[in-house]
C-alpha positions as CSV (number, residue, x, y, z in Angstrom):
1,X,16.2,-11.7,12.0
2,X,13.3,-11.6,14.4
3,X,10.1,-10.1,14.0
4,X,7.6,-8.0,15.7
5,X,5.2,-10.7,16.6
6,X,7.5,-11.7,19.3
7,X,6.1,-8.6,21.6
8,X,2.3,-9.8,21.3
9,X,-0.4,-7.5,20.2
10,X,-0.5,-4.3,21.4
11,X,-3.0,-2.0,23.0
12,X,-4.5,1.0,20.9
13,X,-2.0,3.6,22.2
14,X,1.0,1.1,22.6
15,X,4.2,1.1,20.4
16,X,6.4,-2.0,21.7
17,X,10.6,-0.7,22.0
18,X,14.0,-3.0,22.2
19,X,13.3,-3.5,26.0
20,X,9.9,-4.2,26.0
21,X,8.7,-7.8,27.4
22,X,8.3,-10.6,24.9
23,X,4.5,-11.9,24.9
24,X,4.4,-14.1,21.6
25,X,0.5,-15.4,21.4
26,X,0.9,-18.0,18.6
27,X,3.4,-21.0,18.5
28,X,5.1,-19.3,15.3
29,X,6.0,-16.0,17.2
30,X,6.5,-18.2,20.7
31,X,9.3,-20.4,18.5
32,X,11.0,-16.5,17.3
33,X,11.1,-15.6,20.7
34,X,13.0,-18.7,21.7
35,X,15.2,-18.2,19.2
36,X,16.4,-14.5,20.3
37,X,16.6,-16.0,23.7
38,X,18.8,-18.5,22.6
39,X,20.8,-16.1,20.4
40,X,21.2,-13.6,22.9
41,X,22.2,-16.7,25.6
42,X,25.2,-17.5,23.2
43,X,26.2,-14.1,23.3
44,X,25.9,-13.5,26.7
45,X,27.7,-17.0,27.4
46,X,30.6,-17.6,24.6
47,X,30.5,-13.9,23.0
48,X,29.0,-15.0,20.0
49,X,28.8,-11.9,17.7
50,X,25.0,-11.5,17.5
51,X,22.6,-8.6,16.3
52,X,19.3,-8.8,16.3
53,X,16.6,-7.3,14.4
54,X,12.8,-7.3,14.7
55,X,11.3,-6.0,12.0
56,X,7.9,-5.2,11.0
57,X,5.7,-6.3,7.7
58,X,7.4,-6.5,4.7
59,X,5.7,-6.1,1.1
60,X,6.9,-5.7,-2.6
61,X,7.9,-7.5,-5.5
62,X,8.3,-11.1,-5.6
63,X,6.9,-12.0,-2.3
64,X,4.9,-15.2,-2.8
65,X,1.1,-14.7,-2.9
66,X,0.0,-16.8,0.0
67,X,1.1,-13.4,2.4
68,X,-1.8,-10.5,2.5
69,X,-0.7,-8.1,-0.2
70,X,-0.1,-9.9,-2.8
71,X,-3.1,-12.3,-2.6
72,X,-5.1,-9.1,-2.5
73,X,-3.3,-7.6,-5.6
74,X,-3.3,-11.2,-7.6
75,X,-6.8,-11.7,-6.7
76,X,-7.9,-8.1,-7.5
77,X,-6.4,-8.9,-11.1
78,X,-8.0,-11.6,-11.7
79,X,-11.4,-10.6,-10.7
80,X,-11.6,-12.8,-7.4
81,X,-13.0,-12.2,-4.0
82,X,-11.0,-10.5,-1.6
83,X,-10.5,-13.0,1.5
84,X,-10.5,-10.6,4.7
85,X,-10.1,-12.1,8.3
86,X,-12.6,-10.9,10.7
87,X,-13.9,-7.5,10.3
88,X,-10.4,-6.2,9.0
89,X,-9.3,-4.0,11.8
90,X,-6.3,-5.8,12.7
91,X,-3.4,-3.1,12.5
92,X,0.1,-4.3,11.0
93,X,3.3,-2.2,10.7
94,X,4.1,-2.0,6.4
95,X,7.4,-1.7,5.6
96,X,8.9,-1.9,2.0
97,X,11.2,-4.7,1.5
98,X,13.9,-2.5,-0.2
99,X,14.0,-0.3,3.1
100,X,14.0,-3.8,5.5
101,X,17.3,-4.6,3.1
102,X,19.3,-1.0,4.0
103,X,18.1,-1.9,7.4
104,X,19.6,-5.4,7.4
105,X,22.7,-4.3,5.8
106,X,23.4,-1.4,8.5
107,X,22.5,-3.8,11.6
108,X,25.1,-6.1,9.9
109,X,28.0,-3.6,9.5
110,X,27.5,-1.1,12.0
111,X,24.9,-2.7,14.8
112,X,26.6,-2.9,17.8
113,X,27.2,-6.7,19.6
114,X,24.1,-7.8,21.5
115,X,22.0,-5.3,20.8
116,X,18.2,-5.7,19.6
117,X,17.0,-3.4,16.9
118,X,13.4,-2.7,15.9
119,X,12.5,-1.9,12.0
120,X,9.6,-0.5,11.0
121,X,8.1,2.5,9.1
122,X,6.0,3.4,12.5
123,X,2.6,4.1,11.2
124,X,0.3,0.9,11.8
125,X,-2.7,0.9,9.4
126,X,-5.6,-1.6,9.3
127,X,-6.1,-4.6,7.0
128,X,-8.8,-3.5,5.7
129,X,-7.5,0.2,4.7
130,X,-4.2,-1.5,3.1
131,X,-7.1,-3.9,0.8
132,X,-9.0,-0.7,-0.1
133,X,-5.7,1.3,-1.0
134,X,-5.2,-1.5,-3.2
135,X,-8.4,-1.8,-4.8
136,X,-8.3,2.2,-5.4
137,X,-4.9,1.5,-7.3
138,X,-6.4,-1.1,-9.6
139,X,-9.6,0.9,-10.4
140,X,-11.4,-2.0,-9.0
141,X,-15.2,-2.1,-6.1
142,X,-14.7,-2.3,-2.6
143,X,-17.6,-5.6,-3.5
144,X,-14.6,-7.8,-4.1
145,X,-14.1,-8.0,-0.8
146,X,-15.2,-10.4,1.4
147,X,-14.4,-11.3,5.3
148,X,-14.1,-14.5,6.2
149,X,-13.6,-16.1,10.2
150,X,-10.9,-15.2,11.9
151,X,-7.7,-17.4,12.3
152,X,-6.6,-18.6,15.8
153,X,-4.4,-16.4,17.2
154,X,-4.6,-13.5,15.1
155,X,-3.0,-10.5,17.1
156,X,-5.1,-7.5,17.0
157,X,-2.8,-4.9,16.5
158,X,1.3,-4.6,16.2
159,X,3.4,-1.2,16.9
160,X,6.7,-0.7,17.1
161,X,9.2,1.9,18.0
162,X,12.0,2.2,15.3
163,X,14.0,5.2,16.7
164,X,16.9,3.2,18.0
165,X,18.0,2.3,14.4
166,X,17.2,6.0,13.3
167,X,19.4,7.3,16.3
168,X,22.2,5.2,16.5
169,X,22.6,3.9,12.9
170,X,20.8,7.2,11.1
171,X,18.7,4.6,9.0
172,X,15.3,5.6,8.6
173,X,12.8,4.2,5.8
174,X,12.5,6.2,2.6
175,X,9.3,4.4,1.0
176,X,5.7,5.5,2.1
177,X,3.0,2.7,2.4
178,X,1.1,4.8,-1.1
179,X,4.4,4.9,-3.4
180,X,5.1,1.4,-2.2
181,X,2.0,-0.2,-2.6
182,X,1.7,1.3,-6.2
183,X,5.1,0.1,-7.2
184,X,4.2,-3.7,-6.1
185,X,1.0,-3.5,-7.9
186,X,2.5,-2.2,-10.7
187,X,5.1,-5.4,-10.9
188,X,2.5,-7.5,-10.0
189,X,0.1,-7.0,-12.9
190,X,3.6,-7.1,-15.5
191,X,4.6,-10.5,-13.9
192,X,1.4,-12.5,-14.5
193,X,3.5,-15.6,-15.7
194,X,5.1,-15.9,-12.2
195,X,2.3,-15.2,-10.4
196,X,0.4,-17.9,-12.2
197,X,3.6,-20.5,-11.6
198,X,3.4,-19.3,-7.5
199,X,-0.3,-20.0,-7.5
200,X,-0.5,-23.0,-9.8
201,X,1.3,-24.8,-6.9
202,X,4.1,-25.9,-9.9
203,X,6.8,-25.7,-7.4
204,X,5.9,-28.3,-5.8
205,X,6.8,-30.5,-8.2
206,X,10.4,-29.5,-8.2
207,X,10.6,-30.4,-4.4
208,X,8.7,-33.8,-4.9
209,X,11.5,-34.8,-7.6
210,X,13.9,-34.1,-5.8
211,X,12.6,-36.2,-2.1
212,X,12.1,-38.9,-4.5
213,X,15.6,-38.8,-6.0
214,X,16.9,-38.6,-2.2
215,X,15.1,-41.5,-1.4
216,X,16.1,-43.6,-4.4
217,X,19.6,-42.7,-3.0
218,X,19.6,-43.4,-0.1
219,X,17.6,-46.7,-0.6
220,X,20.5,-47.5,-2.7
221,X,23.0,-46.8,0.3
């Protein structure tokens, strides 16, 4: 499971397909890239039975609020600013995570060997119109938001081509970015007590117990 970052940003009329060239721009999308390499070199080499799939953004319930949508929705709720990179014109790729799972599920059974599959909805909207969508939902001003500087690397603009999937596995994604978008708000603002754990940071706790048993143990040893 790739992603679409792995084909760099593309140009205003550019939608990126399975043989287009891989031009990761940040060390997180150079280290995916790798990885297909690598995956597709085991393949190539031993046969190792490998699909793989690059797939656009996801969104929905119970993603953790650190990624765009949520933090907009969460914050929304709660009456805080809306934390917008730049001038908010970066275009992403939405796709609903229940449609990335079909996806997932076909590659696995029916993908052929080798082959690269690209998963997306194939309408790329901007940041900024996904954050006003969501503020229209909730009733709430466009004054919450606020743009803040730019983070390094920041891709201006992913596209991809999902037709391969559509053509050769007939899977094609059933949830538009407006019905999506109202059904993760809507289990956002019922599931306040785990969005309050997932921002409260408690988690971590769990993980530092648990390196501090390991240690114990293996001070022990």
């Amino acid at each position: 499971m790739s992603t679409d970052e792995v084909y760099g940003s593309q140009g205003p009329d550019e939608e990126a397909d399975e043989e287009s060239l891989l031009k990761p721009n940040s060390p997180y999308a150079a280290s995916k890239a790798a990885s297909d390499l690598v995956v597709r070199a085991c393949w190539k080499t031993y046969g190792f039975p490998v699909v793989t799939t690059r797939c656009s953004n996801n969104y929905g319930p119970n993603q953790f609020p650190e990624k765009l949508i949520p933090l907009m929705i969460t914050n929304a709720l709660e009456g805080r600013k809306l934390p917008v990179y730049g001038d908010g014109l970066n275009e992403r790729d939405w796709i609903f995570v229940e449609d990335h799972c079909r996806a997932i599920d076909e590659t696995l059974h029916r993908g052929k060997e080798g082959e690269v599959y690209n998963i997306g909805f194939g309408q790329p909207i901007s940041n900024l119109s996904v954050v006003r969508k969501i503020l229209q939902i909730l009733g709430k001003s466009e004054d919450l938001i606020e743009f803040v500087p730019d983070r390094p690397g920041h891709d201006r603009r992913y596209a991809l081509k999902p037709q391969k999937i559509s053509r050769e596995l007939n899977w094609r994604p059933t949830v538009g970015l407006d019905e999506g978008l109202a059904r993760t708000v809507e289990w956002y603002r019922t599931n306040s007590e785990w969005v309050n754990r997932a921002k409260s940071g408690e988690y971590r706790t769990y993980y530092e117990r648990f390196y501090e048993r390991r240690s114990s143990t293996l001070e022990e040893l």
